[in-house]
C-alpha positions in Angstrom: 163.9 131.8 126.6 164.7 130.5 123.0 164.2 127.1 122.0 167.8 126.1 122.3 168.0 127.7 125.7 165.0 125.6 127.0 166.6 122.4 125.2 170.5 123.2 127.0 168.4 123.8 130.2 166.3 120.5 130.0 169.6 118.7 129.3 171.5 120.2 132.3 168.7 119.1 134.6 168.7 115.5 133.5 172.4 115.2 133.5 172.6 117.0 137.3 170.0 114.4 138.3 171.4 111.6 137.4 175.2 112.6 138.7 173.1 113.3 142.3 171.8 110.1 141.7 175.2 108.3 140.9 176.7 110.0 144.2 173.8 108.7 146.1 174.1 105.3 145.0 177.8 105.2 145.5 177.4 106.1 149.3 174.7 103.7 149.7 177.1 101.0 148.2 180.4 102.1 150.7 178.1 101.9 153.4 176.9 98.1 152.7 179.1 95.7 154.9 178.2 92.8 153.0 179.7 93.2 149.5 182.7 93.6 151.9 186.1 94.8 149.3 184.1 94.1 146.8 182.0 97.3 147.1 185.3 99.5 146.8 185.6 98.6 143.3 181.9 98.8 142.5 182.0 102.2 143.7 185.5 102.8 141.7 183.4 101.3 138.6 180.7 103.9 139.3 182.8 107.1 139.8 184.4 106.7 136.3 180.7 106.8 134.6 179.7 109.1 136.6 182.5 111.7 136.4 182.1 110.9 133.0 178.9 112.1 132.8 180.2 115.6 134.5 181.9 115.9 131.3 179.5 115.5 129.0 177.7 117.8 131.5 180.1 120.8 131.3 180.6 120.2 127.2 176.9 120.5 126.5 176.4 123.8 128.8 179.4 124.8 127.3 180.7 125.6 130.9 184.0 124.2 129.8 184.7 127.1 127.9 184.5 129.1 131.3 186.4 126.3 133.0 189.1 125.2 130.6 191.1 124.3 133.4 188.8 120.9 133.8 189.6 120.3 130.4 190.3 116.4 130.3 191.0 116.4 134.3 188.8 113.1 134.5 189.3 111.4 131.2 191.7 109.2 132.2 189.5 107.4 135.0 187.2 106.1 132.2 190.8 103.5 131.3 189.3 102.3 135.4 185.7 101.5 134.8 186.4 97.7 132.6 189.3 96.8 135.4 187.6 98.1 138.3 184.4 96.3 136.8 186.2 93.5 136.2 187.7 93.3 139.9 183.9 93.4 141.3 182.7 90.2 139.2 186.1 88.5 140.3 185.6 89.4 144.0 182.1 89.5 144.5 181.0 87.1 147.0 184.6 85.0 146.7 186.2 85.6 150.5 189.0 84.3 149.3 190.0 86.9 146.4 193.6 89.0 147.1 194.7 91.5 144.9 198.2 90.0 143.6 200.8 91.9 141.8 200.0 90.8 138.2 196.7 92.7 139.0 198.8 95.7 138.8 198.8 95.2 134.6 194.7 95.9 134.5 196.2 99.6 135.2 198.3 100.0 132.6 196.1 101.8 130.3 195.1 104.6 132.9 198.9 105.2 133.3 199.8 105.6 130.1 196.8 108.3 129.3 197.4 109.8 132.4 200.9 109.7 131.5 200.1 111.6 128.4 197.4 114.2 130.1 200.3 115.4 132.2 201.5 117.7 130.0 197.9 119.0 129.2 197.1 119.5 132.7 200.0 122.6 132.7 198.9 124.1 129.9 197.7 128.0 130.4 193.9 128.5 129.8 194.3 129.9 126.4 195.6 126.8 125.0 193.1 124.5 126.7 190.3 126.7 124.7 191.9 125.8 121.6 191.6 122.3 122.6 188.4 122.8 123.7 187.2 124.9 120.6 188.1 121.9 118.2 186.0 119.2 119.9 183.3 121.9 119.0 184.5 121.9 115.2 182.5 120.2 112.8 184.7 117.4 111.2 186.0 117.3 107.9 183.3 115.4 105.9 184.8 112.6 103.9 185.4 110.8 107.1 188.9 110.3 109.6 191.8 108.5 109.8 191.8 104.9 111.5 194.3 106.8 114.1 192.0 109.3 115.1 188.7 106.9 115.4 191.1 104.8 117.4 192.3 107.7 119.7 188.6 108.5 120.4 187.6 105.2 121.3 190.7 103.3 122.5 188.5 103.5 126.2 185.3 102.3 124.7 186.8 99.5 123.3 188.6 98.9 126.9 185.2 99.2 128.6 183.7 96.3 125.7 186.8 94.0 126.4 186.5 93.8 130.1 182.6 93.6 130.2 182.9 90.6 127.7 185.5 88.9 129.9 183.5 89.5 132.9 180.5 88.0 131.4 182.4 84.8 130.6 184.2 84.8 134.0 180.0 84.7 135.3 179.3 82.0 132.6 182.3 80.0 133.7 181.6 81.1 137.8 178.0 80.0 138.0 178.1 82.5 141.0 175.5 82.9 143.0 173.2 86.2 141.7 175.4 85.4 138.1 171.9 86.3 136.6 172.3 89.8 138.1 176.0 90.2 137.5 175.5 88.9 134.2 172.8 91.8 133.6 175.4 94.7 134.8 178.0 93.0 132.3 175.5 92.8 129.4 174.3 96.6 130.2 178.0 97.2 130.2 178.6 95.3 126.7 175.7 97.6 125.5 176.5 101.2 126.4 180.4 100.1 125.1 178.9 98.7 121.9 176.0 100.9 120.6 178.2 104.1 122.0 181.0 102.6 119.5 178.6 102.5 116.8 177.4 105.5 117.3 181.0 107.5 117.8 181.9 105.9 114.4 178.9 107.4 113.3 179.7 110.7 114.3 183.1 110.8 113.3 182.7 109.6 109.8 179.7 112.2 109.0 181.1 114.9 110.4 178.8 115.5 113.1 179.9 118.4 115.9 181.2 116.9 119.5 177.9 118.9 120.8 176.2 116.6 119.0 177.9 113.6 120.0 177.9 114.4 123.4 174.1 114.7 123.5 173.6 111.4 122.5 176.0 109.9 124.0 175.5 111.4 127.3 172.0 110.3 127.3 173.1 106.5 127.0 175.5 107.2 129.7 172.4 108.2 131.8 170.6 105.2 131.1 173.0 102.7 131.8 173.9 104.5 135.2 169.9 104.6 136.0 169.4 101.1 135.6 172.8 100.1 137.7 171.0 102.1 140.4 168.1 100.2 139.9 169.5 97.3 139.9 172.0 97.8 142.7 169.4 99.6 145.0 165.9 98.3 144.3 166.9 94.6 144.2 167.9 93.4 147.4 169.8 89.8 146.3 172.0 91.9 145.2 172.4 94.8 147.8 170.7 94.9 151.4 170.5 98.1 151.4 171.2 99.8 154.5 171.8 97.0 156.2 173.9 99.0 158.4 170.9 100.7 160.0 169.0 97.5 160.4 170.0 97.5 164.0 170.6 101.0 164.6 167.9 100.5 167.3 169.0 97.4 168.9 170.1 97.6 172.7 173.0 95.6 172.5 176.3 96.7 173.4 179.7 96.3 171.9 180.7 94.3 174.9 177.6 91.9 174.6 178.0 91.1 170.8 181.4 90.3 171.6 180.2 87.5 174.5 178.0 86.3 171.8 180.0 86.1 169.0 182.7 83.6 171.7 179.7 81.7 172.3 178.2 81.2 168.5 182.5 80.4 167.5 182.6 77.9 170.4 178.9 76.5 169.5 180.1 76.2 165.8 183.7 74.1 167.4 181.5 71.0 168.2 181.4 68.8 164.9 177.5 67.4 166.0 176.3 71.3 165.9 176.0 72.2 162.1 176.2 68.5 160.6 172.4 68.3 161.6 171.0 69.3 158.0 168.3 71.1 159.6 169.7 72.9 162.2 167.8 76.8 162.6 169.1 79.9 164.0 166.8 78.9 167.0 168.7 76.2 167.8 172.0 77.8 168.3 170.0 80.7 170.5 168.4 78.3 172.9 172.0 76.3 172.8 173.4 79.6 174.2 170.5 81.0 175.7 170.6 84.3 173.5 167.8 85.7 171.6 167.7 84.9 167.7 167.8 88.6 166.7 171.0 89.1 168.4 172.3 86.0 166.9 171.9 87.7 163.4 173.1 90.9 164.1 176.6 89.6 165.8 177.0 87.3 162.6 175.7 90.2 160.3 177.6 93.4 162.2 180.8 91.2 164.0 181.1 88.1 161.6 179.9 89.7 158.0 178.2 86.7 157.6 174.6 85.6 157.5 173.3 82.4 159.6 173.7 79.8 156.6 176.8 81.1 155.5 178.4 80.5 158.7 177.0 76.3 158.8 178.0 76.5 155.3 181.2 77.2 156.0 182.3 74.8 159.0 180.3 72.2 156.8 182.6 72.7 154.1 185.6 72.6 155.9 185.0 69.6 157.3 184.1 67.9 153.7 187.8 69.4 152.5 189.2 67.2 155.9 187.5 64.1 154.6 188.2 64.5 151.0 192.3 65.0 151.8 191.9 61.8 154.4 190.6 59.6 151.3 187.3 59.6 152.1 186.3 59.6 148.4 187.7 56.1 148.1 184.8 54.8 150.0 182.0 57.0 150.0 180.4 59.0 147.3 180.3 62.6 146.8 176.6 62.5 147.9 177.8 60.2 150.8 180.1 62.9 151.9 177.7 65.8 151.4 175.4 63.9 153.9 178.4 63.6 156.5 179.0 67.3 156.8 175.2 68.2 156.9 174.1 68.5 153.6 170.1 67.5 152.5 171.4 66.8 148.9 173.8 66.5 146.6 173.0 69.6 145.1 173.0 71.8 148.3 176.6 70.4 148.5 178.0 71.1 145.0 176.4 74.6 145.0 177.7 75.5 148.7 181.0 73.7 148.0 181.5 75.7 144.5 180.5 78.5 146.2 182.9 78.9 149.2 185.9 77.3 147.1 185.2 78.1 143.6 185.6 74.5 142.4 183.9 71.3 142.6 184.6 68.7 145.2 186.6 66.4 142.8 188.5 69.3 141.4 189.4 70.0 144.6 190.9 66.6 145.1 193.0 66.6 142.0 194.5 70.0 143.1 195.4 68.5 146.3 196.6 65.1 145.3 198.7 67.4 142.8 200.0 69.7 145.4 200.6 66.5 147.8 202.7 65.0 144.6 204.7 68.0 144.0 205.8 68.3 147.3 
């Protein structure tokens, strides 16, 4: 085995690894009930760098040649990886996010390349080995046309524009785990950025698309890695598994119903979850169930952990006192204590959290509302 035989076949193994590993992490993600619709488009972000990678796969093998009909079959899901990204930031951890019809705009671009790979897609196989045969043509040196540069990076600049806005939609946010998110939008700004520069690069020295996709396949490797890594290993983002936490656990369907009645009809009475330090313990010896089936009813039944669910009644019932005018007389802090909360900043993060503004903002879209009406 020559040199360049042992290099292609070092290549393919790294690439095969890493799509095994993509697949792997995209079934772990599915399967985790907490990032709830969320996960759908994390997964949706993932395919498109990962079937991505495929390509660059079959390209440096040079299996395409022997498979032309595969020729550009999954280009025009990399248009999906900035929305579908995009959609995750928006929707992570917000219980309130809908898709709504303008949303139906972020797919433009994948239409309109799809639109124009149609055509492609019916081609016979000798014509798709032209095709193929000039992305394995060495350039004219002298450099391209602004046309072609744009037409090989029109989805790289996509990828950059959506990762920056969904960095500023974190900035703006201050979600919960925005330090996380904020590292998968940077990674994302990166890998769009540097593979830019580097594309440029290519294309203006003449460089062979083997070449490029070498490179540029090994970035795409990285920035898949560490979204694993990031999305597996660290557990504020992802519990992993969490599905099999109580694979073990004797109770039935029947039971977790019962419970789940008694924790709703625990969480009805006002005095329950204003106490500030009110424990998963106290709700199990309120209803005379064990804490561990307490948390798997809210985690398997509710999608909700313990806090979340106070959290949320406490909320609701600062929203009642802020539309009755309770601001006039007490202070936000005031009001934070009513509904259960230690401090003031327990009750602007959880407020933020739950309805994506702050308590007086709140008010002013209310009072606004009210007006209008």
């Amino acid at each position: 085995m020559n040199s360049i035989e042992s290099f292609a076949f070092v290549i393919t193994f790294l690439l095969g690894g890493v799509i095994l590993i993509g697949c792997f992490m995209m079934l772990i993600i599915i399967k985790s009930i907490s990032l709830k619709q969320s996960r759908y488009f994390l997964v949706l972000t993932l395919l498109g760098l990962v079937q991505h990678l495929l390509t660059y796969l079959l390209f440096t093998t040079q299996l395409i040649k022997q498979w032309p009909h595969l020729f550009g079959v999954g280009y025009p899901l990399l248009f999906l990886v900035g929305p579908f990204f995009y959609m995750f930031i928006k929707s992570y951890g917000n219980q309130a996010f809908r898709l709504k019809r303008k949303d139906a705009l972020h797919l433009l671009p994948f239409v309109i390349i799809l639109g124009l790979f149609i055509p492609i897609y019916f081609e016979d196989a000798t014509t798709k080995r032209a095709l193929i045969n000039y992305y394995y043509d060495i350039l004219p040196n002298g450099g391209v046309s602004l046309s072609v540069w744009f037409q090989n990076s029109m989805h790289l600049l996509l990828l950059l524009g959506y990762a920056v806005a969904s960095f500023m939609y974190i900035y703006k946010r201050d979600q919960k785990n925005s330090i996380l998110l904020k590292r998968f939008s940077i990674l994302l700004i990166s890998l769009a950025f540097t593979e830019l520069v580097l594309q440029t690069g290519f294309l203006l020295s003449g460089a062979s698309a083997i070449t490029a996709e070498i490179v540029l396949s090994a970035l795409m490797s990285i920035t898949i890695l560490l979204l694993g890594y990031w999305i597996v290993d660290i557990k504020q983002v992802l519990p992993v598994l969490e599905g099999t936490k109580y694979k073990t656990s004797p109770l039935s369907n029947a039971q977790a119903k019962q419970i789940k009645k008694a924790i709703e009809s625990f969480f009805e009475e006002e005095a329950s979850y204003i106490n500030p330090n009110l424990k998963v313990a106290d709700v199990a010896n309120a209803i005379d169930v064990p804490s561990h089936h307490i948390s798997q009813v809210l985690s398997e039944q509710m999608q909700v952990n313990f806090y979340e669910m106070v959290n949320r009644h406490r909320i609701s019932k600062a929203k009642e006192m802020l539309r009755s005018g309770a601001l006039d007389k007490l202070s936000v802090q005031a009001i934070g204590e009513e509904c259960g909360f230690s401090s003031k900043t327990s009750f602007y993060r959880a407020f933020k959290k739950i309805t994506h503004m702050t308590p007086t903002a709140f008010l002013n879209t209310y009072t606004k509302q009210k007006t209008s009406l």
